[in-house]
C-alpha angles and dihedrals in degrees: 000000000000114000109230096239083068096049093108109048088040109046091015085147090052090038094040083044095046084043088057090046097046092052095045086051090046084229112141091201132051135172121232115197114206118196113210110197094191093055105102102217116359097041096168122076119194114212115196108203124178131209119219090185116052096155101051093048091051092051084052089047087048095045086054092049098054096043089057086045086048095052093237124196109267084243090055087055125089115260126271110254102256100257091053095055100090090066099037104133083207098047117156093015095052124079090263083107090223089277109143127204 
């Protein structure tokens, strides 16, 4: 299980995802919900995390949404998160910086 204090440099891409929602929901606090196979009963974990900074994540929300509706160059676009590399379509030319999972 993964302690709370680690959240964000294990599951960045769930936390980085639940932070956009929340912000386009104005809503300062989410929920992730983490599933652990190996945990014999009570398999699910809830994490509560809170934003402090609602308006600043939705402007980056809003920035990555008008660089897909520009058509922006892969290298202009924010990196894949590492695990997903493998499977970037854009993969050297993008901003992943060739680094594989």
């Amino acid at each position: 299980m993964i302690d709370r204090d680690r959240l964000p440099q294990e599951m960045s891409w769930n936390v980085d995802r639940l932070a956009f929602i929340c912000a386009l929901a104005e809503s300062a606090q989410g929920r992730l919900i983490l599933y652990y196979n190996a945990i014999p009963d009570d398999k699910f974990m809830v994490y509560e995390i809170g934003f402090k900074d609602l308006p600043t994540i939705r402007a980056e929300v809003e920035r990555r949404v008008a660089l897909l509706e520009s058509g922006a160059a892969p290298d202009k676009l924010p990196p894949c998160p590492a695990w997903m590399y493998e499977t970037c379509e854009f993969a050297p030319h993008c901003g992943c910086g060739g680094v594989p999972a």
